[in-house]
Structure formats: structure tokens, C-alpha cells
C-alpha positions as CSV (number, residue, x, y, z in Angstrom):
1,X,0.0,0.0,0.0
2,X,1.5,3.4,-1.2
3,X,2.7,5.2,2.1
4,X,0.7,8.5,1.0
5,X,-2.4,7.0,1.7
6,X,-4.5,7.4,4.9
7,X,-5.9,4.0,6.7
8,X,-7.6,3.9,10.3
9,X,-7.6,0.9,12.8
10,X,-10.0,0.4,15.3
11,X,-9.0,-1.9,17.6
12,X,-11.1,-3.7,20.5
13,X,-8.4,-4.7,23.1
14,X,-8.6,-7.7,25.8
15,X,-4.6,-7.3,26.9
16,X,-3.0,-9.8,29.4
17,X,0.5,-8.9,30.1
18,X,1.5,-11.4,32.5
19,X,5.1,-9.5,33.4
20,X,3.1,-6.1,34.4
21,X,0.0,-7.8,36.3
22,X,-2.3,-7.1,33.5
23,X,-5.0,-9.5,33.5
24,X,-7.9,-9.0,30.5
25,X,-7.8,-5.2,30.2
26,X,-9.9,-3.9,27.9
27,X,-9.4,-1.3,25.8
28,X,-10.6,0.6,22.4
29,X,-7.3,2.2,20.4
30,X,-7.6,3.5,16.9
31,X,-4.3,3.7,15.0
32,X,-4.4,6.3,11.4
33,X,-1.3,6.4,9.5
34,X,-0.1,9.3,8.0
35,X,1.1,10.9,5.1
36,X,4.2,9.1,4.9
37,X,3.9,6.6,7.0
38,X,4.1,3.1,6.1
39,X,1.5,0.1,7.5
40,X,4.3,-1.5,9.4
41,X,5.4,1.2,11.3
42,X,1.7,0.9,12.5
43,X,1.7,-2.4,13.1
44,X,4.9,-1.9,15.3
45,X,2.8,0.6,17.5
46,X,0.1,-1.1,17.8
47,X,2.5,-4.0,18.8
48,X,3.8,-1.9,21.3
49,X,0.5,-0.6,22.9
50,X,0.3,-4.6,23.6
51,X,3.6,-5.3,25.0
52,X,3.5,-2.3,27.4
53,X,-0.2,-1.8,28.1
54,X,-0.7,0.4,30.9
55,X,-4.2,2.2,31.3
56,X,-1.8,5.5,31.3
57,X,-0.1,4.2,27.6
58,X,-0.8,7.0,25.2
59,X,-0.4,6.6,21.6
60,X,1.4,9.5,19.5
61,X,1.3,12.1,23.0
62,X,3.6,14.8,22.8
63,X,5.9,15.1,25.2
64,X,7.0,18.8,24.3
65,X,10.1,18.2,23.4
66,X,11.9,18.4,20.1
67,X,10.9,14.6,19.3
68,X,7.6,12.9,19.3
69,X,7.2,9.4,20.8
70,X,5.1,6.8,19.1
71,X,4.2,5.9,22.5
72,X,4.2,7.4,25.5
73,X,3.6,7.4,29.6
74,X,4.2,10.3,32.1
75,X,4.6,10.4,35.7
76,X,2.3,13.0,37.6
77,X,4.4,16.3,36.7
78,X,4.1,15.3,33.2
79,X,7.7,13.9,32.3
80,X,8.3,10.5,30.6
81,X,8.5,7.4,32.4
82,X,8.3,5.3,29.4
83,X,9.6,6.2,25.5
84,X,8.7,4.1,23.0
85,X,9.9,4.5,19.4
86,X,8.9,2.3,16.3
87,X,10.9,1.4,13.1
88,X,13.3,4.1,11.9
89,X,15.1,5.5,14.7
90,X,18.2,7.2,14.1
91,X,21.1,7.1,16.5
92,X,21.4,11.0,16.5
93,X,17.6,10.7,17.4
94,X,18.3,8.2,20.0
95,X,21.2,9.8,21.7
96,X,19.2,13.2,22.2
97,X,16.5,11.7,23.6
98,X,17.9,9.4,26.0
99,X,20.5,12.2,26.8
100,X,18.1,15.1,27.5
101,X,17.6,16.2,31.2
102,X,14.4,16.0,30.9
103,X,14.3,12.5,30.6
104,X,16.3,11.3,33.1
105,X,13.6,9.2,34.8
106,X,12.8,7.4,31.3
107,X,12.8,4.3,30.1
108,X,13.3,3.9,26.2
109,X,11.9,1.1,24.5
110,X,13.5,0.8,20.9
111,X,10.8,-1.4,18.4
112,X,12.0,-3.3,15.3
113,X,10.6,-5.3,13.2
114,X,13.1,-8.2,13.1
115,X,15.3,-9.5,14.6
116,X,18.2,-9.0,11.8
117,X,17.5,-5.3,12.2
118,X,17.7,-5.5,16.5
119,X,21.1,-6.7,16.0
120,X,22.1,-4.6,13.9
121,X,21.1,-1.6,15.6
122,X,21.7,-2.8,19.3
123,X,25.4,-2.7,18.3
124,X,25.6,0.5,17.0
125,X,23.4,1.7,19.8
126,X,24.8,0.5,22.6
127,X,28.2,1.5,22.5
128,X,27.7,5.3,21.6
129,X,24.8,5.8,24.2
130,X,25.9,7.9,27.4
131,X,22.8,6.1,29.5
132,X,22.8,2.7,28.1
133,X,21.1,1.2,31.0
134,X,17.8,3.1,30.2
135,X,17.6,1.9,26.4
136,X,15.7,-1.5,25.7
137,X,15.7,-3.3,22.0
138,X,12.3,-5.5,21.4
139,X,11.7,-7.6,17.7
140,X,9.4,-10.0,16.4
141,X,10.0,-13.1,14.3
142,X,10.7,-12.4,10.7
143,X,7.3,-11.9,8.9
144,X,5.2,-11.3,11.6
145,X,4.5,-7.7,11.1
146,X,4.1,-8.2,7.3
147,X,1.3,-11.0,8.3
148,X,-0.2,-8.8,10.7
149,X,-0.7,-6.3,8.2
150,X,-2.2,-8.3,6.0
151,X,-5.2,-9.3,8.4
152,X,-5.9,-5.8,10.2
153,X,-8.1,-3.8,7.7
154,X,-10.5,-1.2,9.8
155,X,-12.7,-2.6,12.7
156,X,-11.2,-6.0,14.5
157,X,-11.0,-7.4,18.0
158,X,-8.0,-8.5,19.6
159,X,-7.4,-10.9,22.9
160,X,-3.5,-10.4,23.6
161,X,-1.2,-12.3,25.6
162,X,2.2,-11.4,26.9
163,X,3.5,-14.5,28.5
164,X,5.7,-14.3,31.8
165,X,9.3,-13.4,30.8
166,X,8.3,-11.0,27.9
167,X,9.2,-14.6,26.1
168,X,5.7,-14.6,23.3
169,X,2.6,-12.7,22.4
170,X,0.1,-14.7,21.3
171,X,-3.4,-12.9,19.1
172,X,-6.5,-13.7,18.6
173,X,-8.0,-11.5,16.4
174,X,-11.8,-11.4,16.1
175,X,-12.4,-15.0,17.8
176,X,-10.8,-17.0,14.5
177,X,-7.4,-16.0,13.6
178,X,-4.5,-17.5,15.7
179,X,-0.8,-15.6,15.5
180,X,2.0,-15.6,17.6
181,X,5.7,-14.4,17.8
182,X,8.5,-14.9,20.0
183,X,9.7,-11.3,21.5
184,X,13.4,-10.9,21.5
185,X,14.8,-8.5,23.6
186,X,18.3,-7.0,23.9
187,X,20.1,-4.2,26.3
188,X,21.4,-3.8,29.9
189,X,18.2,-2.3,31.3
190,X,16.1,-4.2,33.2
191,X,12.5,-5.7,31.9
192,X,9.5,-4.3,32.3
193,X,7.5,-5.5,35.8
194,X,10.8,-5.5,37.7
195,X,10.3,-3.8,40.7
196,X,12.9,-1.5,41.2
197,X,14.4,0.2,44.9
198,X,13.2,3.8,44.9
199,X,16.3,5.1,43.8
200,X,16.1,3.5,40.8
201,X,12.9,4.7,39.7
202,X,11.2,4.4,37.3
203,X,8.8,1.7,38.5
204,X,6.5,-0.3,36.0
């Protein structure tokens, strides 16, 4: 599908996410691309909005600052506790935001589609980044997005599973369609749902 043209989701949500206590949540999330976009960088945030699902998870939030996140969660004086970027995400990008003072109690989830590309830019990434330890890497299994794609077109419901670990997330998609991935995930920081002392905060 040409990236210039506009397509909306509507997704009906039923999220388990066993690693942050999340037991059939339900929630309604639309997802438009934009000029320019391309479906699987949709697919990746809507991906996201699964893996991290917290009733505070906002999708495409400012966070007045100089970048956007695809994803987004603030603590109660309005700063980031959790940054999530999809796709193409340069390492200029990257740098800035994880570097920026006003960030320094955020968490920064890097989304790729594959795992090919995760390695790829986990090496670069990790060894340039000043605050390494607040950076995580997340993939899917080859194809997965592309197959995703392929089955979301306008109004659909979704039961989600995140299995302890952060190991697989398993769809149903309107009570007929099975698909599943592995997650892999690379980078020092620790996983989401580990409770953290107080001066290590953020907490998930």
C-alpha cells in the first residue's frame, strides 16, 4: 500500500501482560497512519500498545520536546516514564532523547521489526549511548509484522497475551485468527515488571 495514503484501525483490546500484572484489560485504540507513514510502522505501535499496556499508555502524545514518541507514559508532573519509538530510529535521534535532562527518569523502548534489524542496531546503539542502561531493544520473528498487516483492515477485535518473561505474544483477532511471535529482547536495562528500589525509579 503506497505510504501516501490514509488508513484507520479500530482496535477492540482484551490485553494480558502477564510480566506487568495485567489480566484482561480492555481497551478501544484507533491507530491512522499518516502521510508518509508506512503500515508496518503501524503495526509496530500497535504491537507496542500490547507489549506495554498500561491504562496511562498513550499513543502519538507529545511530550514537548523536540521529538515525538510513538508511544508514550508520564509520571504525575508530566515527564516521561516510558519512550517508546517504532521502526526508523536514528542514532542521532536516540542519543538526544535518552541524553536530554528532561528524561532522566525514562525508560526507552526501541521497536524493530526483526530480529536482523535488532542486532544490527543494538550494536551501534549500545556502545555510543551515554545512558545505556535506560535503552531497551524488542523484535518479532521475521514476517510477523508483514502478516499482521495483512489481516488488520478497519474494525477488528483482539485478545493479547504477553507470557511471563516477555518470552511470546500470542493474538487472537476477532475469535478465529490464531498468530504468535516470539519477543526478543536486547540491552542492559532491566524488563519491564521488575520492581525497582526507589532510587532506581522508574517503576513499572
Amino acid at each position: 500500500m503506497s505510504t501516501g495514503l490514509r488508513r484507520k484501525l479500530n482496535i477492540d483490546f482484551t490485553i494480558t501482560n502477564e510480566p506487568l500484572e495485567v489480566y484482561g484489560a480492555e481497551s478501544r485504540a484507533f491507530f491512522i497512519k499518516g502521510r508518509g507513514e508506512s503500515m508496518r510502522h503501524v503495526m509496530m505501535k500497535l504491537m507496542s500498545y500490547i507489549m506495554f499496556y498500561q491504562e496511562d499508555l498513550l499513543i502519538e502524545a507529545s511530550a514537548d520536546q523536540s521529538h515525538k514518541p510513538d508511544l508514550v507514559r508520564f509520571n504525575m508532573r508530566n515527564e516521561p516514564l516510558q519512550w517508546i519509538d517504532c521502526g526508523q530510529t536514528s542514532l542521532q535521534k536516540l542519543d538526544r532523547i535518552s541524553s536530554s535532562s528532561r528524561n532522566r527518569m525514562t525508560y526507552i523502548e526501541i521497536v524493530k521489526a526483526t530480529l536482523g534489524e535488532l542486532e544490527s542496531y543494538y550494536k551501534q546503539a549500545d556502545t555510543r549511548l551515554a545512558n545505556p542502561e535506560r535503552v531497551r531493544y524488542w523484535s518479532f520473528r521475521d514476517y510477523f509484522i508483514e502478516e499482521l498487516d495483512e489481516i488488520l483492515h478497519g474494525r477488528h477485535k483482539i485478545t493479547a497475551t504477553v507470557s511471563a518473561g516477555h518470552t511470546h505474544v500470542y493474538l487472537l483477532i476477532d475469535d478465529r485468527v490464531d498468530l504468535r511471535t516470539p519477543i526478543h529482547v536486547l540491552g542492559s536495562a532491566p524488563l519491564p515488571g521488575v520492581k525497582l528500589s526507589p532510587q532506581d525509579e522508574p517503576e513499572y
